[in-house]
C-alpha positions as CSV (number, residue, x, y, z in Angstrom):
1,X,13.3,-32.5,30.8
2,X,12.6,-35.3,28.2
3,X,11.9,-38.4,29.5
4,X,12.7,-42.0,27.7
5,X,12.9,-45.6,28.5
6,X,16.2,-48.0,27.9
7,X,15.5,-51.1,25.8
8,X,18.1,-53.6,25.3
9,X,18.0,-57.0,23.4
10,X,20.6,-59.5,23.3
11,X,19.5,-62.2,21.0
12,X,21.1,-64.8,19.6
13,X,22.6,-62.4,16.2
14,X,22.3,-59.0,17.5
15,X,22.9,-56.9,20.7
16,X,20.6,-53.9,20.5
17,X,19.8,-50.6,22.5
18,X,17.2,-48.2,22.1
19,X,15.9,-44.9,23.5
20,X,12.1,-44.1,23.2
21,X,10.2,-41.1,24.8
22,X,6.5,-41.1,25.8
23,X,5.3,-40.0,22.6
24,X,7.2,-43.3,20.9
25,X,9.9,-41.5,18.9
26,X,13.1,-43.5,18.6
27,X,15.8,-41.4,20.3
28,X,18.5,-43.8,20.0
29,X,19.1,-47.1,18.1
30,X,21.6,-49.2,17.7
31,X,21.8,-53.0,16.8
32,X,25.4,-54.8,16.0
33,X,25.7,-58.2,14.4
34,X,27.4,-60.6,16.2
35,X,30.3,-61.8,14.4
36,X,30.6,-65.5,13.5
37,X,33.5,-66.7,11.2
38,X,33.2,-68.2,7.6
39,X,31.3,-71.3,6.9
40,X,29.5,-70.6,10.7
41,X,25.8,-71.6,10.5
42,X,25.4,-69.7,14.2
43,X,26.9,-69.3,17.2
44,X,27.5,-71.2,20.3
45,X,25.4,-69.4,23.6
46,X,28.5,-68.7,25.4
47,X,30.2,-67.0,22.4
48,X,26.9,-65.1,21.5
49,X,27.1,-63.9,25.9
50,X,30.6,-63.2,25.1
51,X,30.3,-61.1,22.1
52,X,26.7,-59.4,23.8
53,X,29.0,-58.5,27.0
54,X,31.6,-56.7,25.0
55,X,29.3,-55.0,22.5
56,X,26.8,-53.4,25.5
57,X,29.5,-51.0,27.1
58,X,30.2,-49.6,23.9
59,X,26.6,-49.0,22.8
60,X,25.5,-47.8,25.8
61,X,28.6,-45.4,25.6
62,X,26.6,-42.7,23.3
63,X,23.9,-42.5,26.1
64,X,26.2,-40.9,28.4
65,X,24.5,-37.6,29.4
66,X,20.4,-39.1,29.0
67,X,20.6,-40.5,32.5
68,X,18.9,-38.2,34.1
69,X,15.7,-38.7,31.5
70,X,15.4,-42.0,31.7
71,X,12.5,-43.3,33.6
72,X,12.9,-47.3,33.0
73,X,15.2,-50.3,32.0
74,X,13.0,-52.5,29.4
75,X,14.5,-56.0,28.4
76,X,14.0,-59.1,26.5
77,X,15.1,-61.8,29.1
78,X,13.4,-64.6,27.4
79,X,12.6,-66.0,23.8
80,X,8.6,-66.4,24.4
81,X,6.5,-65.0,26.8
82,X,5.5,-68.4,28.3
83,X,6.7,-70.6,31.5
84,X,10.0,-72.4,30.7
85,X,11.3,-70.1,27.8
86,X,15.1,-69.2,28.3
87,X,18.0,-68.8,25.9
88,X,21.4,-68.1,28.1
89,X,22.4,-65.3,25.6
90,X,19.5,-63.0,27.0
91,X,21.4,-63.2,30.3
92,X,23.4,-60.6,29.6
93,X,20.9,-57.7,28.6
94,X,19.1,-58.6,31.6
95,X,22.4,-58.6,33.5
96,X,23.3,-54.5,32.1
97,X,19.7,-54.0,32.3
98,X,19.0,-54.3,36.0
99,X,22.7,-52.4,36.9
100,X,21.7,-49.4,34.9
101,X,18.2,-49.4,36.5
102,X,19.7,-50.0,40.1
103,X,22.1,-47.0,39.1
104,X,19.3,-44.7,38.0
105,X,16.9,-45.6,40.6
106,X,14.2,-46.9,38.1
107,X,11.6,-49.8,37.5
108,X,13.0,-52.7,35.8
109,X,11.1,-54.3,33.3
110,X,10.8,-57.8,31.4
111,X,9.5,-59.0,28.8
112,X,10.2,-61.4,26.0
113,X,12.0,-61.5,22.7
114,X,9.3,-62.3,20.8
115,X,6.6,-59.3,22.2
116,X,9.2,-57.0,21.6
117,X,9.1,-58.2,17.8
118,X,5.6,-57.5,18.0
119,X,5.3,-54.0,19.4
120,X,8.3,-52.6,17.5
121,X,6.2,-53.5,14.1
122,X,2.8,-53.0,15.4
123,X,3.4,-49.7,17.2
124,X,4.1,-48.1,13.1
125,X,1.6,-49.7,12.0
126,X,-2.1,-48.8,10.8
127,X,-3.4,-51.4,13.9
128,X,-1.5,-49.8,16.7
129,X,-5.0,-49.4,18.4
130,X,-5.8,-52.8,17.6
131,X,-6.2,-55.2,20.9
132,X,-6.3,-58.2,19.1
133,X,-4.1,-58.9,15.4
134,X,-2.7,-62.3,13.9
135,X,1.3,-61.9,14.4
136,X,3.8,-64.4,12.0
137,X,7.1,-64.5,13.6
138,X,9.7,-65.5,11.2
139,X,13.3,-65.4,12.6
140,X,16.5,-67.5,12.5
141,X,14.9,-69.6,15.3
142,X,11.4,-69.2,14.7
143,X,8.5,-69.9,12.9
144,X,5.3,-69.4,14.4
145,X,1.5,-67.6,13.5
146,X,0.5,-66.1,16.6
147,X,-2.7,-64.2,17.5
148,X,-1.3,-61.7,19.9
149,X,-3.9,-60.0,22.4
150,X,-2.4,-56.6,24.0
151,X,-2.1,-56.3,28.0
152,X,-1.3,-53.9,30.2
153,X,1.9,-55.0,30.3
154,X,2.8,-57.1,26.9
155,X,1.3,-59.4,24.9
156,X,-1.2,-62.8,25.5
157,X,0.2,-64.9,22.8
158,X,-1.4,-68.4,21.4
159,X,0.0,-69.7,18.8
160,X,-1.6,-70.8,15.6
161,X,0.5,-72.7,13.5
162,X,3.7,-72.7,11.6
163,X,6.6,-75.0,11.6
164,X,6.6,-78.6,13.2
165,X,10.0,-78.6,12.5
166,X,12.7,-76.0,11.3
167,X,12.4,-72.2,10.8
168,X,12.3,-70.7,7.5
169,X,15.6,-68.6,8.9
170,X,17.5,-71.7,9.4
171,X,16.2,-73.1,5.6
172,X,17.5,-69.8,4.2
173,X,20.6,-69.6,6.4
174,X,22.0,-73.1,5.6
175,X,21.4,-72.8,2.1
176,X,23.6,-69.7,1.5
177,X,26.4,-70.9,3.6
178,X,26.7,-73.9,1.4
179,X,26.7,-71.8,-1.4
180,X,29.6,-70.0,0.2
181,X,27.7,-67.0,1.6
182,X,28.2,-65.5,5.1
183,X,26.2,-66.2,8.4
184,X,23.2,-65.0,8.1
185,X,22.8,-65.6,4.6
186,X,19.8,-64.2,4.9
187,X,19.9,-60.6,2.9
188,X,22.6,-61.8,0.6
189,X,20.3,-64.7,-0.7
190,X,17.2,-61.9,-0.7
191,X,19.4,-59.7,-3.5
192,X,20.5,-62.8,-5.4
193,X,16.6,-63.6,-5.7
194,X,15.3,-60.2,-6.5
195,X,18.5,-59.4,-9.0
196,X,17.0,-63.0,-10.7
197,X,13.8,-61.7,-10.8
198,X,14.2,-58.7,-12.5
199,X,16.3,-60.5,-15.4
200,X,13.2,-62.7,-15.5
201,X,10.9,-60.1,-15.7
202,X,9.5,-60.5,-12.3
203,X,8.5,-64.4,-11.8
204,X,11.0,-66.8,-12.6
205,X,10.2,-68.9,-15.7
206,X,7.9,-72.1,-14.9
207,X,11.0,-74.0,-16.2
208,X,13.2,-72.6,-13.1
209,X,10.6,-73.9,-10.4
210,X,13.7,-76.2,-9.4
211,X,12.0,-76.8,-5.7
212,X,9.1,-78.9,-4.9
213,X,6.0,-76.4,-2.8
214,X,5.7,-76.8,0.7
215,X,2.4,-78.8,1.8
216,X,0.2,-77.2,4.4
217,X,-1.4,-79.0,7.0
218,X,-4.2,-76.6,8.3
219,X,-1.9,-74.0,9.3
220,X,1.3,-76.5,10.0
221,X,3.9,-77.5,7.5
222,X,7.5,-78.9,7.8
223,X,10.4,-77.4,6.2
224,X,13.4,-80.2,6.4
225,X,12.3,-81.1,2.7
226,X,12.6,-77.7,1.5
227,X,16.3,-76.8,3.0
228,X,17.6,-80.5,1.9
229,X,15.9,-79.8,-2.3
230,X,17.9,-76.3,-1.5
231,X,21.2,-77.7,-0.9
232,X,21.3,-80.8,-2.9
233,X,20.1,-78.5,-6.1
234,X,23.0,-78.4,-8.9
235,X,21.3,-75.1,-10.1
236,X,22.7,-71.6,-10.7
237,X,22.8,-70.0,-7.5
238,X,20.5,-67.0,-8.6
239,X,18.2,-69.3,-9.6
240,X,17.9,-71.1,-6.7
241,X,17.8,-67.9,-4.8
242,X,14.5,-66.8,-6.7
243,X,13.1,-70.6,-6.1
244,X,13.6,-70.7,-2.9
245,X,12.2,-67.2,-1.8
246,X,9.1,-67.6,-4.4
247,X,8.2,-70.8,-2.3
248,X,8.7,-69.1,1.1
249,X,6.1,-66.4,-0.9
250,X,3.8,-69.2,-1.7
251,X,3.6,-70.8,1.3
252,X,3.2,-67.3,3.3
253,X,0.2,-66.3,1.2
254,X,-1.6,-69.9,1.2
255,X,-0.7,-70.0,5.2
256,X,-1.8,-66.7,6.1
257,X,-5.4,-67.4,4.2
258,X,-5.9,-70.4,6.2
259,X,-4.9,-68.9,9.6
260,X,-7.6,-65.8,8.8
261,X,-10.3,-68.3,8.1
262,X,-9.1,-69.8,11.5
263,X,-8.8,-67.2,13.6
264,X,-11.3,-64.9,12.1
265,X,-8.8,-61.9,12.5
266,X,-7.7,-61.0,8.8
267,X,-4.7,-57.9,10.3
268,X,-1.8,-59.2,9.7
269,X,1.9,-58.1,10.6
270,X,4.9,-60.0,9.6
271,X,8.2,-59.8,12.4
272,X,11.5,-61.3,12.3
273,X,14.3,-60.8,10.0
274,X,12.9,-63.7,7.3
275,X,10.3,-60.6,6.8
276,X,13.0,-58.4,6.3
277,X,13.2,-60.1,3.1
278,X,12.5,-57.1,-0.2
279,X,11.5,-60.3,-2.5
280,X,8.9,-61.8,0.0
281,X,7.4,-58.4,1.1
282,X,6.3,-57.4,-2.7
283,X,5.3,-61.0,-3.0
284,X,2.5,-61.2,0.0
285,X,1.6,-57.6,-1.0
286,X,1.0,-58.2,-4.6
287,X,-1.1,-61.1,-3.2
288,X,-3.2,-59.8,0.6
289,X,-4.4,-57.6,1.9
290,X,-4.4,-55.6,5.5
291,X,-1.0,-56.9,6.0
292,X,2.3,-54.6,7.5
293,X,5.6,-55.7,7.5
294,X,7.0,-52.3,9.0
295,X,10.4,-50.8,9.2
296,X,11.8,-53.0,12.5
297,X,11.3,-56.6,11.5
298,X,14.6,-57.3,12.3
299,X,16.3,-57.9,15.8
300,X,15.4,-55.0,17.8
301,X,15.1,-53.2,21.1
302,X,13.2,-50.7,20.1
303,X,10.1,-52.6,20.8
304,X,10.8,-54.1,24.1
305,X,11.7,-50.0,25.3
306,X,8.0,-49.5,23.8
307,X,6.5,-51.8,26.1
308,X,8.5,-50.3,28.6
309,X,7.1,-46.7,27.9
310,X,3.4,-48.4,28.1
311,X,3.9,-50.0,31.9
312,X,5.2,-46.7,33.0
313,X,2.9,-44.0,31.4
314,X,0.0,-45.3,30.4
């Protein structure tokens, strides 16, 4: 009989489930966006717990039958994997989570948000075997370098720098939905900036660099000046799509040199839906080197059921 382990997330977007075997293959997946309504820049905790509680039962649903092969229950029950971190919303995949394992009569297993990030990128990547790898985790609620050292059961994380104030999620999220997009804005804004650069013929005339670059400090920045040049900009939308997203570029290649020379660790992967992003992807990779964005950078289980797998079989 095959044997898998249950991951379930329930950030503050997405409820997600995933299936993995021993050998890491994704049996199952499934991630649902929660549903906020128009002009929403996010969702209250409790609606997010609401919306997670009615979405588990039916994702679990297609699972029916697997029991019997499942050896663990792996969830994110915190945002960060340090003293302190808690966000009500990952009540309720910790709340299904221990049930099921209770049910089945197997280990239950924490871990946070943010390692889960990790593994479901680096696990695909060419520095799986790696112990030790620089980790930027850019989401709708944060923005962080990390330099992530691998456990026997999930990550040491320290971070390294990033934002002092917003995340680059937020910057991008606000600024679409006062252009009239939907919550999250993010991957409508992404194919307003990449449709603008191809009419451009890849960058964006100098004449178009409407925003003002984002100042490092070290490895630290703020962002507030960014999102309030987004918004108060009179300029085409597509335009100020490729502007904004060719900063974000900018500052990710300048940032990501100065946390190597830092660190001393030059592997690089990129988590978190902000790396989702098809314009800031081809812009770090026409520009680094030994960096991986992977398939999973958005809200996932499939990396918390990974570190699942690893407590249990290895």
């Amino acid at each position: 009989m095959s044997e898998y382990v249950l991951g379930i997330d329930t950030s503050n977007y997405t409820t997600s489930v995933a299936l993995t075997d021993k050998a890491g293959n994704i049996v199952y997946r499934s991630e649902r966006l929660l549903e906020t309504r128009p002009g929403q820049r996010g969702l209250r905790q409790s609606e997010a717990f609401f919306q997670h509680n009615r979405n588990l039962p039916q994702m679990l649903g297609p699972l029916r039958g697997k029991g019997a092969g499942i050896r663990g229950v792996a969830v994110s029950s915190r945002p960060r994997p340090v003293t302190g971190s808690y966000m009500p919303v990952f009540t309720a995949g910790a709340g299904y989570g221990k049930a099921v394992a209770t049910v089945l009569d197997v280990p239950y297993m924490e871990f946070s948000h943010q390692e889960g990030h990790i593994e479901a990128v680096k696990f695909y990547s060419p520095f799986r075997y790696e112990k030790e790898i620089l980790a930027f985790h850019l989401s709708g609620g944060t923005c962080e370098f990390l330099k992530a050292r691998e456990k026997q059961s999930g990550y040491d994380i320290d971070i390294t720098g990033g934002s002092k104030d917003i995340s680059l999620g937020q910057v991008i999220d606000r600024v679409g939905v006062a252009r009239g997009l939907d919550f999250p804005a993010g991957k409508a804004l992404d194919g307003l900036a990449v449709k603008r650069a191809e009419t451009a013929g890849g960058e964006a005339p100098e004449k178009r660099s409407i925003l003002t670059p984002v100042k490092l400090d070290g490895t630290k920045f703020n962002l507030s000046g960014l999102e309030t040049q987004a918004i108060r900009s009179d300029s085409d939308t597509e335009d100020l799509a490729l502007a904004l997203f060719r900063e974000i570029g900018k500052l990710l290649v300048q940032a990501t040199h100065n946390v190597r020379r830092e660190t001393g660790i030059k592997n690089v992967i990129y988590v978190g839906g902000v790396s989702s992003s098809s314009y800031i992807r081809k812009y770090l990779e026409n520009d680094l080197e030994d960096i991986c964005f992977g398939e999973l950078s958005t809200d996932n289980s499939v990396g918390t059921a990974l570190l699942g797998g690893k407590e249990i079989w290895l």
